[in-house]
C-alpha positions, -999 to +999 in steps of 0.1 A: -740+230-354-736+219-321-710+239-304-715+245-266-697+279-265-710+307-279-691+320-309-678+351-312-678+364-350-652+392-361-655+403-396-619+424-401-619+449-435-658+448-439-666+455-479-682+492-483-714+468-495-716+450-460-712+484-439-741+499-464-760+466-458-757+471-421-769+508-418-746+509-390-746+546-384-781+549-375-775+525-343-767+541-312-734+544-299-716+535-265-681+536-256-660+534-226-625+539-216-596+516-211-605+489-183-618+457-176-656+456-179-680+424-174-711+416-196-737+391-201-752+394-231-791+392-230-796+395-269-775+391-298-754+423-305-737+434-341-714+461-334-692+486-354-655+493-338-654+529-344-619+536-327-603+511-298-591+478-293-608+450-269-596+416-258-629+397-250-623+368-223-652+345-230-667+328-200-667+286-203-687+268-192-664+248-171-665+213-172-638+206-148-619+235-124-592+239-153-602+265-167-586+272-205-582+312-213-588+320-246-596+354-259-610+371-290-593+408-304-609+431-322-604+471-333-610+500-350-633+492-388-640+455-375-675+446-374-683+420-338-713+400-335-717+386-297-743+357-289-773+359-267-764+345-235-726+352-237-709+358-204-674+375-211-648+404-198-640+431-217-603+441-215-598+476-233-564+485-241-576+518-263-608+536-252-637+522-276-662+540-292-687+520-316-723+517-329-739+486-320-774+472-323-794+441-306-812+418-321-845+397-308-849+368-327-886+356-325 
């Protein structure tokens, strides 16, 4: 695959099998209120939506000064993998509460 932007990965109405498969509730939890909130991601992140709803406004890399907008929505029971390396904004709407964990790929 050779996609220059970092994909965002939304899994809406995970099966009972794929939350079991994820052990989700022994990850930490984080959650913040409504606002905008910038983040680079350092590792890859899997998280569990909990309660809240989040527009993510991916960073581009910008090839020329027009920059596109394009956003990614998630919510409450959706499972979110972010990229290592992702630069985005956080736009909460509803205050989010989630488990999440990082992975370091070797």
């Amino acid at each position: 695959m050779t996609d220059q932007n970092p994909r965002i990965i939304v899994e809406t109405k995970p099966s009972q099998a794929r939350l079991d498969e994820l052990k989700f509730k022994s990850w930490p939890k984080w959650g913040c209120s409504p606002g905008k909130y910038h983040l680079i991601y350092e590792a890859e992140e899997i998280c569990y939506i909990l309660r809240g709803k989040v527009k993510v406004y991916p960073k581009q890399p910008s090839s020329s000064d027009a920059e596109v907008e394009w956003c990614v929505e998630f919510g409450a029971g959706d499972i979110v993998t972010f990229p290592k390396g992702l630069s985005c904004t956080w736009d909460v709407s509803h205050a989010v509460d989630k488990h999440y964990i990082f992975l370091h790929h070797s």
